[in-house]
C-alpha positions as CSV (number, residue, x, y, z in Angstrom):
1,X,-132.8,27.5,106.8
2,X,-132.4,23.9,105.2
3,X,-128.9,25.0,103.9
4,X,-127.6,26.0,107.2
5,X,-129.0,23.2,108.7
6,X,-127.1,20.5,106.0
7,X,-123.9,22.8,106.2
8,X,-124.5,22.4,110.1
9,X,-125.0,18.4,109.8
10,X,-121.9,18.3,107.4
11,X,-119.7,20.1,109.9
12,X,-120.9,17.3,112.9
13,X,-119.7,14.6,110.4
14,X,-116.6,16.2,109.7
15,X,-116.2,16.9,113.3
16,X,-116.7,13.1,114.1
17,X,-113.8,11.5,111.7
18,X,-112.2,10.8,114.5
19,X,-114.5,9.2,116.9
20,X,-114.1,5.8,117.9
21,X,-116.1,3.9,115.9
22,X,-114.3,5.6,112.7
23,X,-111.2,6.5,113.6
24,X,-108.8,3.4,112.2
25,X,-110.3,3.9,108.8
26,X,-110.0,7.5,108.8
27,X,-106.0,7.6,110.4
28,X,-105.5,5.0,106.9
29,X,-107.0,7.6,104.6
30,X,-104.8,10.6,106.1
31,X,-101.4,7.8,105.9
32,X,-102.5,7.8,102.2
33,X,-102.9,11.0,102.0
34,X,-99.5,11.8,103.7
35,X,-97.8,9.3,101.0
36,X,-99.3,11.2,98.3
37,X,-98.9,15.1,99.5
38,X,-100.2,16.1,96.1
39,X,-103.1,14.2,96.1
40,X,-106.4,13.6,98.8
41,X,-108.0,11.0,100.4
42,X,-112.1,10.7,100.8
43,X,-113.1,9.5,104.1
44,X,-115.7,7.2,105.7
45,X,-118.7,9.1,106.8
46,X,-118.9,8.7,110.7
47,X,-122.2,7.2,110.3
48,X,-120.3,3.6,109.8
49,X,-118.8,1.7,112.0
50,X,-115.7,-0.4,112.4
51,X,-117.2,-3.0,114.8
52,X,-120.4,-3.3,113.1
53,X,-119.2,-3.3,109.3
54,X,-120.2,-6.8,107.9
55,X,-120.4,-5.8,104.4
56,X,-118.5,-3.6,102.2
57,X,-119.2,-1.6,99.0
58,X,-116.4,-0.7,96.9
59,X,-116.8,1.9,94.0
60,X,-115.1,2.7,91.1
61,X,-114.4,6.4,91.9
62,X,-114.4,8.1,88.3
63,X,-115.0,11.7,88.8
64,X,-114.4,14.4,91.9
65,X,-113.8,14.2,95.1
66,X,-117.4,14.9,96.7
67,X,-117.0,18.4,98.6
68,X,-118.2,16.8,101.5
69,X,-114.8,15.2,101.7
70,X,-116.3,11.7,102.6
71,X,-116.5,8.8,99.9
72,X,-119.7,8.7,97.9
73,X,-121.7,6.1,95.8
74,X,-120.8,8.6,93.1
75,X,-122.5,11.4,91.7
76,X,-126.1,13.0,93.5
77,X,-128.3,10.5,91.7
78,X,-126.0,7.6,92.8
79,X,-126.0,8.0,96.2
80,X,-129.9,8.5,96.1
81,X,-129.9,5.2,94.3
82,X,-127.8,3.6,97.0
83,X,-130.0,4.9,99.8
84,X,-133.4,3.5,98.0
85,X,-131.3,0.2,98.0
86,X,-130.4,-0.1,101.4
87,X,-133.8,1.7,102.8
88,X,-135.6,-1.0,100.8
89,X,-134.0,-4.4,102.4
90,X,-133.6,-2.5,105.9
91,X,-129.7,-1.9,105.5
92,X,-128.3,0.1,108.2
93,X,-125.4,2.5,107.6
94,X,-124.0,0.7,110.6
95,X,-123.2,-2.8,109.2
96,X,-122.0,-1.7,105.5
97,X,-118.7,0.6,105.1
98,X,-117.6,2.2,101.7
99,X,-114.5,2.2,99.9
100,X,-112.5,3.5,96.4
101,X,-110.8,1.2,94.0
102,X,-108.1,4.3,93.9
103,X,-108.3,6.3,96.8
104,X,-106.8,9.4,95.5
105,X,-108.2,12.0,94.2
106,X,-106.1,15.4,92.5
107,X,-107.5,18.7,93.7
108,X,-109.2,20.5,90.5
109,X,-109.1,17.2,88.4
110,X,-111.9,14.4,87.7
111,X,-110.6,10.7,87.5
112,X,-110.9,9.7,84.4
113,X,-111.5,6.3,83.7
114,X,-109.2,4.1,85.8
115,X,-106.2,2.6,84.1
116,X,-104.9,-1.2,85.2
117,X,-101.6,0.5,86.8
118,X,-104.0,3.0,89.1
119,X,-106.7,0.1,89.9
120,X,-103.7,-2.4,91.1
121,X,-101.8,0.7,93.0
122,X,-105.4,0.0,95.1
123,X,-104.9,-3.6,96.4
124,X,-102.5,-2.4,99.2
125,X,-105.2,-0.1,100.6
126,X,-107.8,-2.1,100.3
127,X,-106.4,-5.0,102.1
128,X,-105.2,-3.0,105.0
129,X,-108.8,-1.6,104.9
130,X,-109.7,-5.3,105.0
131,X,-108.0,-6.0,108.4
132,X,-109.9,-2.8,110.1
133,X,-113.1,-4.2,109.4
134,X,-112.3,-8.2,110.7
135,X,-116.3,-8.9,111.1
136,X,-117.3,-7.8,107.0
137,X,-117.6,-11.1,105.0
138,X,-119.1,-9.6,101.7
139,X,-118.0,-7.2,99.4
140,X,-120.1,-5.5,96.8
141,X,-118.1,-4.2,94.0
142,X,-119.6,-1.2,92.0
143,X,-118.6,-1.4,88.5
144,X,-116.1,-2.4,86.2
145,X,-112.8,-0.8,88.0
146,X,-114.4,-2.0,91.2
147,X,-114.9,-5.8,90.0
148,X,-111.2,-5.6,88.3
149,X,-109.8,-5.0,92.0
150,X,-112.5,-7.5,93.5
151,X,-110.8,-9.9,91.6
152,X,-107.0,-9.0,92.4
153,X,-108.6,-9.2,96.2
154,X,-109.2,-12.7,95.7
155,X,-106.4,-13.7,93.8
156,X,-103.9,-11.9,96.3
157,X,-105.8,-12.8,99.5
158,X,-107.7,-15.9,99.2
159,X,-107.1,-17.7,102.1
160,X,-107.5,-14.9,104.9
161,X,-110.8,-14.6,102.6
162,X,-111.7,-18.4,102.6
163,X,-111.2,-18.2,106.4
164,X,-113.8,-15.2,106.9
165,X,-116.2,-17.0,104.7
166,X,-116.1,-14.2,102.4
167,X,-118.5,-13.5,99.4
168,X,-117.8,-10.9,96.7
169,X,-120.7,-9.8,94.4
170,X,-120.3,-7.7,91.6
171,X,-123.1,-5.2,90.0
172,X,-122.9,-1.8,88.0
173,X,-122.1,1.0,88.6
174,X,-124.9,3.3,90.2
175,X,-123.2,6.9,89.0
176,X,-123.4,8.7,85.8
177,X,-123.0,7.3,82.0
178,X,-122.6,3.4,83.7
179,X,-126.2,3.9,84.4
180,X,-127.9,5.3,81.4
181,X,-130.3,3.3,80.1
182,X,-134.1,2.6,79.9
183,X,-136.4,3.2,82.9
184,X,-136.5,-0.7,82.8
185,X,-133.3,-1.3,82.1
186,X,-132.3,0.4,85.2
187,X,-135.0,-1.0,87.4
188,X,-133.3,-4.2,86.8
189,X,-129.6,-3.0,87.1
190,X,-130.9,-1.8,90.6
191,X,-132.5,-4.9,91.5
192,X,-129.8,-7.0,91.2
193,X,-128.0,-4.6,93.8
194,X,-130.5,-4.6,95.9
195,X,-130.2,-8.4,95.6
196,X,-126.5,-8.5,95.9
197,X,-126.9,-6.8,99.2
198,X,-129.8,-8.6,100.5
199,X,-127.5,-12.0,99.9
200,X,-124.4,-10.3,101.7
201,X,-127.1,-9.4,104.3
202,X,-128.3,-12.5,104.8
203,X,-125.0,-14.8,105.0
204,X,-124.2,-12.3,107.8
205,X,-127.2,-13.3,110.0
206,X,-128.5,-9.6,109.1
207,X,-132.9,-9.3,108.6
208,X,-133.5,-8.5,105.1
209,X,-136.9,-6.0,105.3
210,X,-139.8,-7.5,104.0
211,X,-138.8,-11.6,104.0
C-alpha cells in the first residue's frame, strides 16, 4: 500500500507543474527543454512557490535525472540530508526554490562532472530564473559547480543583486562522493548548511526554529 500511495502522491505533483504558484518556473524549464530537443529539463516540485521563494538553493547536478522528473538535492541520501536541514531551523518548502547549475540532463546518461563551458551555458537560465523569483535575496550554492556559477551570478549581475540586497553562501555538496567523510566530518559539513540557511533565513525576516 505505501508504494501506491507515493506513486499516487508523485502523480498529484506532477499533475500540479502547472498550477499557479509554479507555473513560470516550470513554462522556463519546458523553453529549455524545447531549445535542447535531445535533452530534458528537471522541474520545481509544486510544493514551492514563486511568490513566497526568498531563498534559493542551487546544486551542482552530477548524475541522473531523478525519475520523479523534479530537481533533487541529489542522490536519496542528499535529499534526506536537505530535509533534516531545513526541518531542523523550521524552513518551509514555501519560501526556498531549487535550481541546477546545468539544467539539462541526456536521457540514459549521468552528468559527469561539470566542465567550465557547461557550468557558464547555465548563467542565462539562472538569471531568467532570477527574475521569476523577484522576493529571493539569498542563494545557497551546493558545491563546487554550484559556487563556480554563484560567482559568474555576481560578476554578471551585480547590481540588480546589490539592489535586492542579495547574499550568496556557498557549502558542499550534500550527494554522493562530495560527502564522504567521517561521521564528524560530515556533521560539520551539515552544520554549516544548516547555518548558511539559517543566515539566508534570517536576513529575510524568516523565524529560525529554536532561536
Amino acid at each position: 500500500m505505501t508504494s501506491v500511495a507515493t506513486e499516487s502522491l508523485r502523480e498529484q505533483l506532477w499533475n500540479r507543474r502547472f498550477d499557479e504558484n509554479i507555473a513560470p518556473v516550470t513554462e522556463l524549464c519546458d523553453s529549455l527543454a524545447e531549445a535542447r530537443p535531445e535533452q530534458q529539463v528537471a522541474y520545481v516540485d509544486p510544493v514551492h512557490d514563486v511568490d513566497g521563494c526568498r531563498i534559493v538553493s542551487l546544486f551542482s547536478n552530477v548524475g541522473e535525472m531523478d525519475p520523479s522528473g523534479f530537481i533533487t538535492a541529489g542522490d536519496e541520501q542528499a535529499s534526506t540530508r536537505l530535509l533534516g536541514i531545513h526541518w531542523q531551523i523550521g524552513l518551509r518548502p514555501s519560501y526556498v526554490m531549487p535550481w541546477n547549475v546545468h539544467p539539462w540532463f541526456t536521457p540514459g546518461q549521468a552528468n559527469g562532472r561539470l566542465t567550465a563551458a557547461q557550468i557558464e551555458q547555465g548563467l542565462r537560465p539562472l538569471v531568467k530564473f532570477m527574475t521569476l523569483v523577484p522576493r529571493a535575496s539569498a542563494l545557497v550554492a551546493h558545491g563546487t559547480e554550484a559556487h563556480r556559477l554563484a560567482d559568474q551570478l555576481l560578476k554578471a549581475q551585480g547590481p540588480m543583486l546589490y539592489k535586492r540586497g542579495f547574499g550568496i553562501y556557498k557549502v558542499r555538496s550534500l550527494s554522493g562522493r562530495s560527502f564522504a567523510g567521517s561521521a564528524e566530518r560530515q556533521a560539520g559539513w551539515l552544520l554549516e548548511s544548516a547555518k548558511a540557511y539559517a543566515e539566508s533565513m534570517t536576513r529575510n525576516g524568516i523565524p529560525v526554529k529554536g532561536h
